[in-house]
C-alpha positions as CSV (number, residue, x, y, z in Angstrom):
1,X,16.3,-38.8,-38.9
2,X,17.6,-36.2,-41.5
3,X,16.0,-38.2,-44.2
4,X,12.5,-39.1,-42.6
5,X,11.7,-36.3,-40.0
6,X,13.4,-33.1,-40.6
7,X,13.6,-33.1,-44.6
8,X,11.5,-30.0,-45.1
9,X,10.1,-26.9,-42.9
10,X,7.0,-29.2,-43.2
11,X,7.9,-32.5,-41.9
12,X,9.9,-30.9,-39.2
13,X,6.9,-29.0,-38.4
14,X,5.0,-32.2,-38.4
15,X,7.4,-33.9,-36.8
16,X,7.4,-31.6,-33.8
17,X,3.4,-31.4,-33.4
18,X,3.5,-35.4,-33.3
19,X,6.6,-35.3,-30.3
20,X,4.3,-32.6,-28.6
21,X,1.2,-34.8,-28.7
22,X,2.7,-37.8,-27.5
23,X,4.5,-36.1,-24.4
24,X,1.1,-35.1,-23.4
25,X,-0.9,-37.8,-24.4
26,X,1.4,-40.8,-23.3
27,X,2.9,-40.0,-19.7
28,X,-0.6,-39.3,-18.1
29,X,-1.3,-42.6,-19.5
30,X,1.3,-44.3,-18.1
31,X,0.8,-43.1,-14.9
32,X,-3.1,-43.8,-15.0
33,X,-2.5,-47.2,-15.9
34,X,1.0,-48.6,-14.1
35,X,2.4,-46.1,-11.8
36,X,-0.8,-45.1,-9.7
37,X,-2.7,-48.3,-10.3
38,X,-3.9,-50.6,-7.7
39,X,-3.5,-54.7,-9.3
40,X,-4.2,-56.2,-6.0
41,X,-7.1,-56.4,-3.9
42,X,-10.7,-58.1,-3.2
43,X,-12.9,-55.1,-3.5
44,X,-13.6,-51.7,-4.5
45,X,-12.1,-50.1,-1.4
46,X,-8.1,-51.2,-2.4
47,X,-8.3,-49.1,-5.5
48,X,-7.6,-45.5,-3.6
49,X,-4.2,-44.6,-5.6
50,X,-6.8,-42.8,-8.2
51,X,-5.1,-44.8,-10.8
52,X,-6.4,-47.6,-12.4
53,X,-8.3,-50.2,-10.9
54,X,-6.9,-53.1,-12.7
55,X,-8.4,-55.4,-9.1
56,X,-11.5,-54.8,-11.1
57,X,-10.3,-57.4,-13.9
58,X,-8.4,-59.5,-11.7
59,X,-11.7,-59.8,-9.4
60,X,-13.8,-60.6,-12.6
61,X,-11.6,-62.3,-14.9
62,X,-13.0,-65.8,-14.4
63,X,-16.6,-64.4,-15.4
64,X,-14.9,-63.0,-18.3
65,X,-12.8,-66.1,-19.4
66,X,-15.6,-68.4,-19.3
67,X,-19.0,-66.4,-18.8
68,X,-21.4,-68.6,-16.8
69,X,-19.7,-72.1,-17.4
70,X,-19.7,-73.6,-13.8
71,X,-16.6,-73.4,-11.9
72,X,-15.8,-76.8,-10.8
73,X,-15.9,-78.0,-14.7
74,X,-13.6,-75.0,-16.2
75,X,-11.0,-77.4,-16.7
76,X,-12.9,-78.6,-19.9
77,X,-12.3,-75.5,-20.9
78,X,-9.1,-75.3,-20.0
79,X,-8.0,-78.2,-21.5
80,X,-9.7,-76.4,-25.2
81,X,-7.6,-73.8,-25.2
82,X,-4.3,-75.7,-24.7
83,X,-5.7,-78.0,-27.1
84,X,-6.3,-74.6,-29.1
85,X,-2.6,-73.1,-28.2
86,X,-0.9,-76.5,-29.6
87,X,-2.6,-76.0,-33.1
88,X,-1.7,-72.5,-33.6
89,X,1.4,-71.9,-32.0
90,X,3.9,-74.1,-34.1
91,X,2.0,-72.4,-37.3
92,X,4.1,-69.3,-36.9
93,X,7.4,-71.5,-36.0
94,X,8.4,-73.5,-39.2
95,X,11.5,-75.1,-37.1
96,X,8.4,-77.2,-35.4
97,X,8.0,-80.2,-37.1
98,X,4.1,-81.3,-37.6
99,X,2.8,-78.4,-38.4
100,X,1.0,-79.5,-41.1
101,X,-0.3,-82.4,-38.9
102,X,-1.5,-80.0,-36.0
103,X,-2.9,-77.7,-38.7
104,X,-5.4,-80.3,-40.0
105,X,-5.8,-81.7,-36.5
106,X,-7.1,-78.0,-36.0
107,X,-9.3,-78.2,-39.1
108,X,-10.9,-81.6,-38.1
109,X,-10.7,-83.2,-35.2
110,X,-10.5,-80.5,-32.8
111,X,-13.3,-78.5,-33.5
112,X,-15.4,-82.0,-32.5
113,X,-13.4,-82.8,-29.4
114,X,-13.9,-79.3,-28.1
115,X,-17.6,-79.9,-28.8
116,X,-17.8,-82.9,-26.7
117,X,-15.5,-81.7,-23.7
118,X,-17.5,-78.2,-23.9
119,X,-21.0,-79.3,-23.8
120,X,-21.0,-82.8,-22.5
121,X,-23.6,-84.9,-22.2
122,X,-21.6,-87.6,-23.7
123,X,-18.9,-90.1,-22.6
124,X,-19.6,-89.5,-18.9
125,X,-18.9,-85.9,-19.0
126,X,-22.0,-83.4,-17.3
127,X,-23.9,-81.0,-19.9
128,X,-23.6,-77.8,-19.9
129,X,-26.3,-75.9,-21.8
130,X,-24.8,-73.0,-24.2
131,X,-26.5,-70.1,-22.6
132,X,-23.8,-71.0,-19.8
133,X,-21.2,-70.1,-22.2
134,X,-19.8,-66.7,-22.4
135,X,-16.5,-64.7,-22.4
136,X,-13.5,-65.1,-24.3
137,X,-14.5,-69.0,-24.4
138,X,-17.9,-67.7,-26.8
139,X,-15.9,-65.1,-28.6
140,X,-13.3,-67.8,-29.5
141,X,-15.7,-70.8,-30.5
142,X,-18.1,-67.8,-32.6
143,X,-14.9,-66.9,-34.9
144,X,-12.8,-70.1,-34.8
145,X,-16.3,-72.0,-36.3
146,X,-17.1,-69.0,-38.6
147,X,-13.2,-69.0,-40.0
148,X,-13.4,-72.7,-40.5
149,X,-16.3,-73.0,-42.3
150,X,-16.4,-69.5,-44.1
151,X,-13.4,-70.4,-46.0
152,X,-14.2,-73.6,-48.0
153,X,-17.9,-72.5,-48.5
154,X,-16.5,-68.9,-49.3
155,X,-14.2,-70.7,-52.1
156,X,-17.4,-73.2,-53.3
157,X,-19.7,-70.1,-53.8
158,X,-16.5,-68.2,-55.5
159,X,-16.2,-70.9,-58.2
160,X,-19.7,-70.9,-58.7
161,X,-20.0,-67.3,-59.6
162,X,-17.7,-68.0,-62.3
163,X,-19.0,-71.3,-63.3
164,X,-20.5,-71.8,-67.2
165,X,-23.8,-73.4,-65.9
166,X,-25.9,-71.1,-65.5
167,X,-28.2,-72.3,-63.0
168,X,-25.3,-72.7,-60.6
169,X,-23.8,-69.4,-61.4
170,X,-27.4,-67.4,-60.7
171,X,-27.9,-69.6,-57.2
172,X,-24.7,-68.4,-56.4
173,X,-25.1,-64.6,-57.2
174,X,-27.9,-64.9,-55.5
175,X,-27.0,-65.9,-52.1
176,X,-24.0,-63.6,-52.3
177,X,-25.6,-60.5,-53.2
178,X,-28.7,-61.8,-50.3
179,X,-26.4,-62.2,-47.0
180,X,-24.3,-59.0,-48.6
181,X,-26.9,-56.9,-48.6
182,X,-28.5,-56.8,-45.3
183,X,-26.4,-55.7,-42.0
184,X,-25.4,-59.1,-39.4
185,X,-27.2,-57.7,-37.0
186,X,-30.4,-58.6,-39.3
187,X,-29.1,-61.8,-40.0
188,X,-28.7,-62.5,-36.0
189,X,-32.1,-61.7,-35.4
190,X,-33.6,-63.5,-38.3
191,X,-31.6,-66.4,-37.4
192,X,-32.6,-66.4,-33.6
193,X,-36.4,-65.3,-34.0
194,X,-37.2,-66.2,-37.6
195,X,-35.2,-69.1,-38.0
196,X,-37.2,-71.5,-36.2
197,X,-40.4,-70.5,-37.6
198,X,-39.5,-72.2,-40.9
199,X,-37.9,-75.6,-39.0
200,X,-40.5,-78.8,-38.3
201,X,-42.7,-79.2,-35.7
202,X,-40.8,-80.3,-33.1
203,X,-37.3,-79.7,-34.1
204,X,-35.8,-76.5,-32.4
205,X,-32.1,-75.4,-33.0
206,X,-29.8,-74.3,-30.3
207,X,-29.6,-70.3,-30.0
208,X,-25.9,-70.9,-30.3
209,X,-25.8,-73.2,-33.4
210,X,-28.6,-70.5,-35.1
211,X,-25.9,-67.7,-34.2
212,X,-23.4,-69.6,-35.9
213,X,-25.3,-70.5,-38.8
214,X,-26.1,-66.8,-39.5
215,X,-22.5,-65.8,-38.9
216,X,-21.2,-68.8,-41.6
217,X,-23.5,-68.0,-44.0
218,X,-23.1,-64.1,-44.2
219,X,-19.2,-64.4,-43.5
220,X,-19.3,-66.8,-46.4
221,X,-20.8,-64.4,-49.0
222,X,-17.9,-61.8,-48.3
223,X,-15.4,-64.3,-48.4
224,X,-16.6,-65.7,-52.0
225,X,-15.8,-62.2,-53.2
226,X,-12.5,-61.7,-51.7
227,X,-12.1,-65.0,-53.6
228,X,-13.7,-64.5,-56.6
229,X,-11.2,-61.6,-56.9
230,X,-8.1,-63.8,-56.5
231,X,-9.8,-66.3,-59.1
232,X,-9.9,-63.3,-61.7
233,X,-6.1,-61.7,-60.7
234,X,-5.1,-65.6,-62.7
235,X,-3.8,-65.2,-66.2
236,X,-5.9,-66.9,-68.8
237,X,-3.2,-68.4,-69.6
238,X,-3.2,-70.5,-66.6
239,X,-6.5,-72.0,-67.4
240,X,-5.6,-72.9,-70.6
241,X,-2.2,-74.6,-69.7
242,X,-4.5,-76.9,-67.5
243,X,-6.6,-77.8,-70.0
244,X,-3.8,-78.7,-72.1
245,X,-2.5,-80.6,-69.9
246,X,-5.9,-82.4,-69.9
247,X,-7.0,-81.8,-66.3
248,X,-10.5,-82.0,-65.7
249,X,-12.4,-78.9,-63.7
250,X,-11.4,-79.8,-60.0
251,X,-8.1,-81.3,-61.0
252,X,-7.8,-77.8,-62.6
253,X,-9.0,-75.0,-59.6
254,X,-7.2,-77.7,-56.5
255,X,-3.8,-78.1,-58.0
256,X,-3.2,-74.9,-60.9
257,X,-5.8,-72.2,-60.2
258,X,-7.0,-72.4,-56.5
259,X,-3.3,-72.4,-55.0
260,X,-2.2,-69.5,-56.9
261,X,-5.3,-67.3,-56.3
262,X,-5.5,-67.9,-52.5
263,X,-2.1,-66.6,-52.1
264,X,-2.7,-63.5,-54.0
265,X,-5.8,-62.7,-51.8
266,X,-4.5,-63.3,-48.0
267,X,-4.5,-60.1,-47.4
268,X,-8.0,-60.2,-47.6
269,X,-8.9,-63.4,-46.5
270,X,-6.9,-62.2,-43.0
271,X,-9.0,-58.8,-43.3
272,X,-12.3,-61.0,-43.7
273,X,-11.2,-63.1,-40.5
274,X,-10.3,-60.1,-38.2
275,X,-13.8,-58.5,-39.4
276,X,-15.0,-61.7,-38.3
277,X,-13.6,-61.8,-35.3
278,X,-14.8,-58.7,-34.1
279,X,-18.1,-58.8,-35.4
280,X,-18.8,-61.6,-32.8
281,X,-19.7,-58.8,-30.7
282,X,-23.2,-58.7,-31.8
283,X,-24.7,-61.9,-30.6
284,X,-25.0,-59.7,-27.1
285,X,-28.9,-59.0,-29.3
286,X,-29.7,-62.6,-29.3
287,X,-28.8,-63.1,-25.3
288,X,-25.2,-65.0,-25.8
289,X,-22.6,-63.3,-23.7
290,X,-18.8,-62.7,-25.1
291,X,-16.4,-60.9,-23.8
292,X,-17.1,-57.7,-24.7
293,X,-20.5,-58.5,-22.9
294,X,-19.4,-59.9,-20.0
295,X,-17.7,-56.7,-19.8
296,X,-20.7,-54.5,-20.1
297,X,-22.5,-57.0,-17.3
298,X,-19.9,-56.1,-14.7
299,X,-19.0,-53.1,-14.9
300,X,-22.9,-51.9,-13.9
301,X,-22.6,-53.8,-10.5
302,X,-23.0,-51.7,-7.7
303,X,-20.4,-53.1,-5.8
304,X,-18.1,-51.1,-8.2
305,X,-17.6,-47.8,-9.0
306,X,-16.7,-46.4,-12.1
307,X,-14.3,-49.2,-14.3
308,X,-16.0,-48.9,-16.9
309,X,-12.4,-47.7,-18.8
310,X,-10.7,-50.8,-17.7
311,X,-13.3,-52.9,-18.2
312,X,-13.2,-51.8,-22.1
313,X,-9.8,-51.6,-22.1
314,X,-9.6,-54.8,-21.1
315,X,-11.5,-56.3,-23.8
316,X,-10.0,-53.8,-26.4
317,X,-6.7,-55.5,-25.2
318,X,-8.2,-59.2,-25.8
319,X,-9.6,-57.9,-29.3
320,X,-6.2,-56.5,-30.4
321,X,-3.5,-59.5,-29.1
322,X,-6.1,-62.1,-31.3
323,X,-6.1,-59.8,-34.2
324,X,-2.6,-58.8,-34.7
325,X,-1.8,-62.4,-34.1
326,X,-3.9,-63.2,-36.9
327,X,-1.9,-60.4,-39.0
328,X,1.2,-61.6,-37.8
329,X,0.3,-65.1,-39.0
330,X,-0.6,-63.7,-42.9
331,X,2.6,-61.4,-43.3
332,X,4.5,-64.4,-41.9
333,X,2.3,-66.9,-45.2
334,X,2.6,-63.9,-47.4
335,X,6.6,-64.0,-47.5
336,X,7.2,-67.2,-47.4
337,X,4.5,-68.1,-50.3
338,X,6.2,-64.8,-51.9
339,X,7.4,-66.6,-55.3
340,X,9.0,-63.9,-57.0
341,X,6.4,-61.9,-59.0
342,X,7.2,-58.1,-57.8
343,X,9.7,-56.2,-59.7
């Protein structure tokens, strides 16, 4: 404490002005949120403590867990995200044998078996359109599709930029530097209203599939940079070892140059992800419903008055315990991929 907080006149200074704000910032908080808050209840008239009204979330919680999806066939869903929970959670335990497995389980076959179970039609199960789907259930199915596909076509685009051929190297600048340099909220629009202008006569693409489209490619063109970066950080020297060795070009980037680059740059590629993640907020313009919409739907019914603070709270919660997970996971890769390199 010597050391870090009282050092100087300054830092004690600063040190008390940061213990002042926090005793009266974080007790009224406290007591707004667990000591005069109301958690159980049917209706607006149990929350009378004047704390908060956390029966407001527990009253709406299925609407914003699965958005319009119809009750009796939630267990579809339900059934996705333990699917979804056995593929990530043994990723941050390395104890748990078959992670490797359940990671390319994860990266294949789930992403299809979550597509039949979740919209049916197929195998005996009922369809259920997409503009059904909302909640955490959208938000989740937006980013895990845009992380899965970003990255591969993030790193195809990246090696392009740097290719020799020419005529590869421009078609790759050029969709970079196109899906960079307009805002996603453009690209949402373009892809719900615009997009189908330019499809066949008769062929009409889901407003879901057109979100996620826009949101692959324009995630993709950041992540090619991020990549392209890493791709650069490799010594020449690398390159040249390779072709001694007599690998051809995709012997080359999968088993010298790709390996070492995408370690130096997951920091970034986590970054890209969590700005992914969030950004799923702006389909609410095309008419889907995540959670942060589902929010902004509820908390205007008249049968409640004034949540609109835990309703966003709430949400802000559901945002924050996916993305520091997500940051947990990378600091976790980054030391155990650490080979060595700092001083």
């Amino acid at each position: 404490m010597r050391e870090n907080l009282f050092s100087s006149p300054l830092n004690i200074a600063l040190t008390i002005l940061a213990a002042y704000i926090l005793y009266t910032l974080v007790p009224p908080i406290i007591e707004w949120a667990f000591l005069k808050a109301d958690f159980v209840g049917t209706s607006q008239k149990d929350c009378e403590s004047g704390g908060a009204c956390w029966v407001f979330v527990g009253n709406r919680l299925g609407f914003f867990i699965y958005g319009f999806y119809p009750e009796a066939l939630r267990w579809r869903v339900n059934t996705c995200f333990l699917l979804l929970a056995i593929v990530l959670v043994p990723q941050f335990f390395e104890a748990i044998p078959g992670r490797k497995w359940l990671g390319l389980f994860g990266l294949t076959l789930f992403p299809i078996i979550v597509g039949v179970l979740m919209l049916g039609g197929t195998m005996g199960l009922e369809h259920v359109p997409t503009n059904k789907w909302g909640g955490i259930m959208l938000t989740l199915v937006l980013s895990y599709v845009g992380i899965v596909a970003a990255l591969p076509i993030g790193t195809l685009l990246a090696l392009g930029r740097r290719s020799d051929m020419p005529v590869i190297r421009t078609i790759c600048v050029v969709f970079i530097e196109l899906w960079r340099g307009v805002p996603l909220i453009s690209v949402l629009f373009m892809a719900s209203v615009m997009l189908p202008l330019f499809l066949p006569e008769g062929v009409n693409f889901d407003k879901l599939l057109r979100a996620l489209i826009g949101i692959v490619m324009f995630q993709s063109a950041y992540m090619a940079e991020v990549i392209r970066g890493g791709l650069q950080a490799i010594p020449s020297g690398q390159y040249e070892a390779a072709d001694a060795l007599g690998l051809g070009y995709w012997r080359k980037m999968g088993l010298i140059i790709l390996p070492q680059s995408l370690k130096l740059v997951i920091p970034g590629i986590v970054n890209t992800f969590i700005a992914l993640f969030k950004d799923t907020t702006l389909v609410l313009i095309i008419g889907l419903f995540d959670i942060l919409a589902t929010v902004q739907a509820t908390i205007v019914d008249p049968a409640w008055n004034d949540v609109a603070t835990e309703g966003y709270v709430f949400a802000a919660l559901c945002f924050w315990v996916f993305c520091f997970g997500m940051s947990q996971y990378s600091q976790s890769l980054e030391r155990k991929l650490e080979t060595g390199h700092k001083r």
